[in-house]
C-alpha positions in Angstrom: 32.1 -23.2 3.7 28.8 -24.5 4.9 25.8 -22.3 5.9 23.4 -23.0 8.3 20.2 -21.0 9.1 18.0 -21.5 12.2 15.4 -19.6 13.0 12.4 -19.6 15.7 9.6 -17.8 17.2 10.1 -16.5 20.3 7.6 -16.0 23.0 9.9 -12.9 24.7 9.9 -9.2 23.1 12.3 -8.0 20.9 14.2 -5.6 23.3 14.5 -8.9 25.2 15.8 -11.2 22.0 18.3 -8.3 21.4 19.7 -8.7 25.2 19.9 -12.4 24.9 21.7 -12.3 21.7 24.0 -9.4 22.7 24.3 -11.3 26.1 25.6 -14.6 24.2 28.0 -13.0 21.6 30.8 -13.5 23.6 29.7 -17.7 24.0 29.4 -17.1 20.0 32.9 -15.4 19.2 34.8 -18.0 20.9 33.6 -20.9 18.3 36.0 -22.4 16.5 35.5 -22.7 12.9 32.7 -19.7 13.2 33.0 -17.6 10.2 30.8 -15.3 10.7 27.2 -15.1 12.6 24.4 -12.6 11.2 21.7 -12.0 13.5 18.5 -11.8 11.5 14.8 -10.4 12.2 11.9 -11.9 10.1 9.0 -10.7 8.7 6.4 -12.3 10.7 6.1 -10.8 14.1 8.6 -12.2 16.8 10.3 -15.0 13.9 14.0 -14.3 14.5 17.4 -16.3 13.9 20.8 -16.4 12.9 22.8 -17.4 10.2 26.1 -18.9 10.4 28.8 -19.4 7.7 31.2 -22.4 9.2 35.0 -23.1 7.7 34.0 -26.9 8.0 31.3 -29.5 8.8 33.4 -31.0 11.5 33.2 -27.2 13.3 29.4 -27.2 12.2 29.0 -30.7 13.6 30.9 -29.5 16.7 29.2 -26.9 17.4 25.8 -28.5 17.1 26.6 -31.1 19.8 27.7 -28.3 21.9 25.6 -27.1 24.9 25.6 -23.3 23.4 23.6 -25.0 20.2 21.0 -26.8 22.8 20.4 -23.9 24.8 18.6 -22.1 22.0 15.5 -23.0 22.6 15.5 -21.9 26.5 17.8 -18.9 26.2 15.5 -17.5 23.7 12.1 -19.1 25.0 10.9 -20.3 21.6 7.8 -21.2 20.6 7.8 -25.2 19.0 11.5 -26.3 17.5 13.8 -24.0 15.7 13.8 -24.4 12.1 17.4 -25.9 10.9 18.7 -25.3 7.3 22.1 -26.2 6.3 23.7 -25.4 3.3 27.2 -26.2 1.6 28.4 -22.8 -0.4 29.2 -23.5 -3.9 31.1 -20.3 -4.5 31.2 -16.9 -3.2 30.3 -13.7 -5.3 33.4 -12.1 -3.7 37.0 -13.5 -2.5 
């Protein structure tokens, strides 16, 4: 599994990061190779992102090259880049 975790500032409220994000999870359900996405909510005022858990690099890579990936910065009017982490699992604490 590989893990990656981007998160951003965002210039628009938080009522209106929870409409985008509720507005794209349809975009996000159709992914192949998406495990699961967690919608996440930092500590610092308006510093929110997502993490996703992918069943492959190749759907990772994919999906990073993908217009849905680009449009992150617009959809959710960030402030500066997104912050990109990726991560391989090593194992999981459950199967």
């Amino acid at each position: 599994m590989i893990v990656l975790v981007v998160t951003f500032e965002s210039a628009l409220s938080e009522d209106e990061v929870f409409a985008v994000a509720r507005e794209r999870l349809p975009e996000f359900q159709k992914l192949p190779g998406l495990v699961q996405k967690y919608y996440i909510k930092g500590d610092k005022p308006n510093h929110y992102g997502g993490v996703y858990v992918w069943d492959s690099a190749q759907s990772l890579n994919a999906y990073r090259e993908s217009d849905l990936a680009k449009s992150i910065p617009a959809a959710y009017k960030t402030v500066g880049p997104p912050t990109i982490q990726r991560f391989e699992s090593v194992f999981p604490l459950r199967a």
